[in-house]
N, C-alpha and C positions, 0 to 999 in steps of 0.2 A: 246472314243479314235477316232481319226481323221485320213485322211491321210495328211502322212507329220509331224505329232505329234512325237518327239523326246521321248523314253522309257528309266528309270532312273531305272537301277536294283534294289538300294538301298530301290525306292519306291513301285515299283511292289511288291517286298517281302514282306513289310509291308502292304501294300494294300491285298496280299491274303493271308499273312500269312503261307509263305514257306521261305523256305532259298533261299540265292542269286543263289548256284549252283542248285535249282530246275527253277530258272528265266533263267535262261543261256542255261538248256536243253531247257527249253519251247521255248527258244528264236534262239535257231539252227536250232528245228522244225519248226518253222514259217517262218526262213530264206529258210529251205527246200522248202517249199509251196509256197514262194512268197508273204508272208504275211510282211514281213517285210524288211528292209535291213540292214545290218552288216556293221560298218563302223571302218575301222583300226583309232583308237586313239580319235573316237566321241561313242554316244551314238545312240544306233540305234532308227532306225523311223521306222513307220506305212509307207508300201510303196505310195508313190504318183506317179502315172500313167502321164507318159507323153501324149500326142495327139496317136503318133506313139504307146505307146505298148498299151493304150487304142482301138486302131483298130485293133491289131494284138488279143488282149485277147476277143472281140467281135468278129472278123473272125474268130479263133476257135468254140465260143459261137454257133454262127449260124449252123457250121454245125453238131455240136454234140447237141444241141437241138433240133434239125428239127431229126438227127434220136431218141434220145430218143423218142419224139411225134412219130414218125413213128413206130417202137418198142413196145411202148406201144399201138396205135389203134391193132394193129397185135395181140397184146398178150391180146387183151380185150377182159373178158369172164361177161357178166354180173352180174350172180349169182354169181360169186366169185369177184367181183372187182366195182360193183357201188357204194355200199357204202364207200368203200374207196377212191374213187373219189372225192364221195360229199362231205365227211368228209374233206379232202384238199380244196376243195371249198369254205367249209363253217369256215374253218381256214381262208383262205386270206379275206372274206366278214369280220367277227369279226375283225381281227386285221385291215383292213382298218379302222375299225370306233372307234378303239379305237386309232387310230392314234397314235401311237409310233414306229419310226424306228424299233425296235430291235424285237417289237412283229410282225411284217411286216417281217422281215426277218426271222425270226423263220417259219411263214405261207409258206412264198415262198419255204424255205427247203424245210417244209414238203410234200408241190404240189410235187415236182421233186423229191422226195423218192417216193410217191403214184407213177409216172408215171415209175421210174426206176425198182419197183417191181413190175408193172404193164406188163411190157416188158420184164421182167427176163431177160435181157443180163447183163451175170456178168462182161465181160468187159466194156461196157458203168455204170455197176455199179462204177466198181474201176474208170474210168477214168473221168468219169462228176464233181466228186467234185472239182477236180484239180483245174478246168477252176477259173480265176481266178475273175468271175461274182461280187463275194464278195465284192473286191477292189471297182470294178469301182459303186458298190452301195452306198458303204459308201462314196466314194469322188461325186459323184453324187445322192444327195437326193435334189427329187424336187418335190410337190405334181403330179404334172404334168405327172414323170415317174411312179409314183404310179398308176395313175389312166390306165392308155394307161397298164401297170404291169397288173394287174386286169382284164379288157376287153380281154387282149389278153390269160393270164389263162385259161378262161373263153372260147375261141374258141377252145383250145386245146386240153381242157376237150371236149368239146362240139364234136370235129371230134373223140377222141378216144373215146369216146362212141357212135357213129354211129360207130367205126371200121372202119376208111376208113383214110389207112396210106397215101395218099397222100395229104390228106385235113389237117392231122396231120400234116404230115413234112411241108406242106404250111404256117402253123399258127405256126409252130416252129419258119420257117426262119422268115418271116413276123414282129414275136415278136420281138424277136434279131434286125431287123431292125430299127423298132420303137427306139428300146432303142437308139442304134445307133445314129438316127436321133436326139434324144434330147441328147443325150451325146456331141454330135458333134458341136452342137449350143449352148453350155453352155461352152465348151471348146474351143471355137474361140476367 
């Protein structure tokens, strides 16, 4: 499913195999999240990001990823959290090379669960998934932000295992940037 892809309750049900009113909660919950949009007398869509909420959803991005990265270098204890590091590392390595979106986005979760329970803040727990990061991935799939995705992983791994939240929160904002910067140029 796409953004901007129009949702056909009738099909959804048949497709998972639930009733129309198990498609309709799913489809309130998604309209909660921002996952989709509800349309009086159409069928709703997969939301499509405009320019403007695309930089308003990466302005948030930026500074709740810079402190997740910050959070997590702080709350980095070797013995109890390198392997789970690497283990996220070696999630986005594998699904880069098996090049399929969705195994990519599955790896990216998992990076940002390791660093959220890296940093044990239960409010940047509850509040990070919100972000609506999701969206602007699926309307923007470009090998391009994959790879700059990956490097930048990789540095933020790299500072919260020295433990040094300012190099964390640098490679947070930094990341966010990046994305930014190729979202920005693809959306002109």
């Amino acid at each position: 499913m796409v953004p901007g892809q129009r949702l056909a309750e009738t099909d959804l049900a048949n497709r998972f195999g639930v009733g129309r009113n198990a498609v309709r909660e799913a489809m309130q919950q998604l309209a909660a999240r921002g996952v989709i949009d509800l349309h009086q007398h159409r069928s709703p869509t997969i939301r499509l990001l405009d320019r403007a909420e695309t930089c308003g959803v990466l302005d948030v991005a930026e500074a709740l990823t810079a402190l997740v990265a910050r959070s997590a270098a702080t709350g980095y204890d070797v013995e109890a959290h390198r392997s789970l590091l690497e283990s996220a590392l070696d999630m986005l390595s594998q699904a880069d090379l098996i090049d399929e979106a969705g195994s990519f986005s599955r790896a990216r979760r998992h990076f940002y669960r390791a660093l959220l329970a890296i940093g044990n803040n239960k409010e940047l727990q509850r509040l990070f998934p919100a972000i609506g990061m999701h969206i602007i991935y699926a309307q923007y799939q470009t090998r391009q932000l994959r790879g700059i995705r990956i490097a930048d992983y990789r540095q933020i791994a790299k500072a919260v295992a020295q433990q040094n939240p300012d190099l964390a929160e640098k490679a947070g904002r930094d990341h966010v940037r990046h994305v930014k910067h190729i979202v920005m140029q693809e959306a002109s």
